[in-house]
N, C-alpha and C positions, 0 to 999 in steps of 0.2 A: 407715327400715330395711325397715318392711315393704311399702311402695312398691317399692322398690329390687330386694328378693325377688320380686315380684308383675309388675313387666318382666322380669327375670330369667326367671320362668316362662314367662311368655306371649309372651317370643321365642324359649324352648328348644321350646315345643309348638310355633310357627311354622315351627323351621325341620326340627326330627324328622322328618315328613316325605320329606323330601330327601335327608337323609343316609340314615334308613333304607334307601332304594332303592339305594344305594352297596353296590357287592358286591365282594368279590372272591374268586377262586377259588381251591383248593388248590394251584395250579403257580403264583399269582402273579399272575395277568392280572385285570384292575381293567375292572369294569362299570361304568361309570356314567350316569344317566337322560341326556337329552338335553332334552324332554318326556315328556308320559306316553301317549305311541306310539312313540318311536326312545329307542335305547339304543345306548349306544357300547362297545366291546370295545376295551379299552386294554393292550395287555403290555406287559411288561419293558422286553423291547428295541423289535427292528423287528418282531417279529411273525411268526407259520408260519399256514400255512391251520390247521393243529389248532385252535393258540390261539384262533383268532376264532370258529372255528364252537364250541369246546367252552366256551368262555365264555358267548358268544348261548342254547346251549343251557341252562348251567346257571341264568344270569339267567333267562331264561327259563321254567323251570323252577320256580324256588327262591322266586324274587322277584315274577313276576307268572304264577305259578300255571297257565303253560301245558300242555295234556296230553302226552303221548309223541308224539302223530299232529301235534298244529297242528304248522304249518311255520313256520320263521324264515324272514326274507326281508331281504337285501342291501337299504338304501336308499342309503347311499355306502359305496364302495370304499374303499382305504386312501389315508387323506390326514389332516391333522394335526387333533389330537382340539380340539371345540368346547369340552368339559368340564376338560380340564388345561391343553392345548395342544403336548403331545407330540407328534411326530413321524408316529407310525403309530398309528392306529386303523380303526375298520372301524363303521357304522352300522348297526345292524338294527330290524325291527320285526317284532311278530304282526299288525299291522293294514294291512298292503297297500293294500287301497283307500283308505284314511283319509289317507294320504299320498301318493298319484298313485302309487306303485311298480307298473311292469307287468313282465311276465315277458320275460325278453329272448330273443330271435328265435326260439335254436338248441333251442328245445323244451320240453319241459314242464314240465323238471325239470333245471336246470343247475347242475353245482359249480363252485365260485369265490367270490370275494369282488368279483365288481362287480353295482351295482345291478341289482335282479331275480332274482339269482340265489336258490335257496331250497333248504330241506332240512327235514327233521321233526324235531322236537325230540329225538327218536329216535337219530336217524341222526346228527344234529350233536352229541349226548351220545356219541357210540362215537370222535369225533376227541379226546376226554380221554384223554390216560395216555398214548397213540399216541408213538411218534421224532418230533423235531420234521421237518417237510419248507417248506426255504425257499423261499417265494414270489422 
């Protein structure tokens, strides 16, 4: 029995972890790690530009302690999530360089959801609460 108890344990502190970093947010939309540099923004449905950037924010945020100023940044676009396997999600990271993501062409600072694109944590926390607008 207390073998039994004692794996019991020592696979619940293994996978803690893991789950901890599982988030989701007040409208619904489900974070979940990828590794521990990309994060995937999973909703409901198919997904609004709000959704994704106000999720990325809040994980971001909430879960790996990013400030108002860092920037989230697009590594893939909406295509079907590696972590559930649903339909629409959207990849982001705080760590750019760690992952090859470069900033794509049209300037400095682009909105969207394909890779490169980025915003500050700031700015992608004010797309929460917002009408949804369909991608």
């Amino acid at each position: 029995m207390k073998n039994t108890l004692l794996a019991f344990g020592l696979t619940a502190a293994l996978v803690a972890p893991v789950v901890a970093e599982a988030f989701t947010t007040p409208g619904g939309v489900r974070v979940n790690p990828v590794n521990d540099l990309v994060f995937e923004v999973i909703p409901k449905s198919s997904g609004t530009f709000s959704e994704f950037w106000c999720g990325a924010s809040e994980y971001a945020r909430r879960v790996k302690g990013a400030g108002w100023q860092d920037l989230v940044h697009v590594v893939q676009g909406r295509s079907a999530s590696v972590t559930t396997g649903r339909r629409s999600a959207v990849q982001f990271t705080l760590s750019p360089e760690q992952v090859g993501v470069s900033p794509p062409l049209q300037g400095w600072l682009a909105l969207g959801i394909k890779p490169g694109n980025r915003m500050s944590v700031q700015e992608a926390r004010s797309y929460c609460g917002q009408s949804p607008v369909r991608l």
